[in-house]
N, C-alpha and C positions, 0 to 999 in steps of 0.2 A: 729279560726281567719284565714281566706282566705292571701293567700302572697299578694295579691294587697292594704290588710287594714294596713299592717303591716308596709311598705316598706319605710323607709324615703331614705334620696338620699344616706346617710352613714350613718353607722355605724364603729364605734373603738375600738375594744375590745383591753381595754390596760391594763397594768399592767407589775411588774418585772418578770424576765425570771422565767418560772417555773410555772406561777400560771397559766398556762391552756389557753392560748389568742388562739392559733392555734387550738384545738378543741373545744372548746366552737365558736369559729369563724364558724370552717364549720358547723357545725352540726345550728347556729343561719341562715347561708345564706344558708344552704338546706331547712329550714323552711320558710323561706322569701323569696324562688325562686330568688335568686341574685348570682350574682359572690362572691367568697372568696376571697381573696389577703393576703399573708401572706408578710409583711417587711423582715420579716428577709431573704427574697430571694433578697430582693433589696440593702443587702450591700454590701459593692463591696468586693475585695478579702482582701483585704490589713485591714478592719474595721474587718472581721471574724478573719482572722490572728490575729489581735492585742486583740483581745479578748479572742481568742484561748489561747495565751501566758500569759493572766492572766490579763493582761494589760486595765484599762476602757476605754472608748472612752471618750473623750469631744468633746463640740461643735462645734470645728474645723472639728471631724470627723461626726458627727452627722448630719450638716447640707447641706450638698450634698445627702446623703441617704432621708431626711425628703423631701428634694426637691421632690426625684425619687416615693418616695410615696404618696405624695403631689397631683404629676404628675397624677400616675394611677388612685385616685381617683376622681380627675381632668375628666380623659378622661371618666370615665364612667356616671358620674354626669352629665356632658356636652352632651352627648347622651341621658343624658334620663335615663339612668338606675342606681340601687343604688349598693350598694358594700358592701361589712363587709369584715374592714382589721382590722387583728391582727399586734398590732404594740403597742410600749412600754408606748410612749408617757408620757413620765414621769416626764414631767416638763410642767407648762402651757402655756410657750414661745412657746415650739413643738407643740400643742396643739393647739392653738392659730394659727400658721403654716400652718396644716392643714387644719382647718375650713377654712382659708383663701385663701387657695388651692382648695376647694370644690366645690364651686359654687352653694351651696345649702346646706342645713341642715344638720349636723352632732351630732349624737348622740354619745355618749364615755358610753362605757359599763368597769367601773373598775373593775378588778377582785381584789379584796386581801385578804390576808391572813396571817398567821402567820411566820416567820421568819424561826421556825421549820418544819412546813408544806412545807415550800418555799425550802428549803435546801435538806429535805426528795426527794424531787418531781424531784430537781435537779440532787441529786447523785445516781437518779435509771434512770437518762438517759442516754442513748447509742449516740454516733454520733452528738451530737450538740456541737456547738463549743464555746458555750457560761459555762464557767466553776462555783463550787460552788465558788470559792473564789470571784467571783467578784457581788453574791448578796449583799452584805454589801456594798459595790459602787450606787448600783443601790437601796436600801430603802433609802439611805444617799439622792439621787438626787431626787426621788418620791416625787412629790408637788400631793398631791390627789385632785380631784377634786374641784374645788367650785361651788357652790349653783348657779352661772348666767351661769356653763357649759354649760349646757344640758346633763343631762346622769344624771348616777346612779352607785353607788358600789353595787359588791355582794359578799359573803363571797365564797371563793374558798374550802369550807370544804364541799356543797352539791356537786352531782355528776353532769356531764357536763349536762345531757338534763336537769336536775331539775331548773340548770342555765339557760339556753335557756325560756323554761319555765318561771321564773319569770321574765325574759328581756320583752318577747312577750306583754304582757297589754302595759307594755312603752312605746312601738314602736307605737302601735296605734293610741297615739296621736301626734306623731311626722310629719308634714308637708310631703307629698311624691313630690316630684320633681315633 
């Protein structure tokens, strides 16, 4: 499949911390010749802090970040060009947010998995500020897709190209800007 058959205006690879959003993301937008965008660079300091500390966010904190991500998919759509951001979107309010921020087609790629799996994936990370204690926060707020999304779940227990892999057919028939 050629990056031009592939290419809807977005992509979102979401899901809770841990299940792979940020490598399944590059390796989906090296496939589809598009920029990557990872969220979690767009929180601000004080939302990483608070998360750092154990502490969840709500939608007080939530909603200035979804803006900022909102935004940069925004900017690329409106050019013309598409984007795969990895980003949590864990409720369909957020979600909803974003398409609404798009300006064209959004596809949600969910990763999930197991609570185990999810925990394992966590406590063998180095340097992120997002801690194990606060996945049970984040399955608690997970609304997983519905059927009028657009998107797809896929099980985070194959390896990340295998994922890529089965996303790519999807995309094909997804609308391109």
């Amino acid at each position: 499949m050629s990056p031009a058959d592939a290419a809807p205006a977005a992509v979102v690879v979401m899901g809770v911390s841990g299940c792979g959003k940020s490598t399944v993301g590059e390796l989906l937008a090296a496939r589809i010749a598009v920029r990557f965008r990872d969220a979690d660079d767009l929180h601000s300091a004080e939302n990483k802090a608070k998360m750092a500390s154990g502490r969840p966010l709500v939608d007080a904190d939530r909603w200035p970040w979804l803006a900022d991500v909102g935004a940069s998919i925004r900017r690329e759509t409106a050019a013309g060009q598409g984007i795969v951001v990895a980003c949590s979107a864990l409720r369909r309010v957020y979600r909803d947010a974003l398409r609404d921020a798009a300006a064209g087609p959004v596809f949600f790629v969910h990763l999930h998995g197991s609570r185990h799996l999810l925990a394992g994936r966590l406590g063998g990370r180095a340097g992120h500020f997002m801690p194990v204690g606060l996945l049970d926060s984040q399955l608690a707020t997970l609304e997983p897709l519905e059927p009028d999304e657009g998107g797809m779940m896929v099980d985070i227990g194959r390896p990340p190209q295998e994922i890529v892999d089965r996303v790519l057919p999807r995309l094909a028939g997804v609308a391109v800007r």
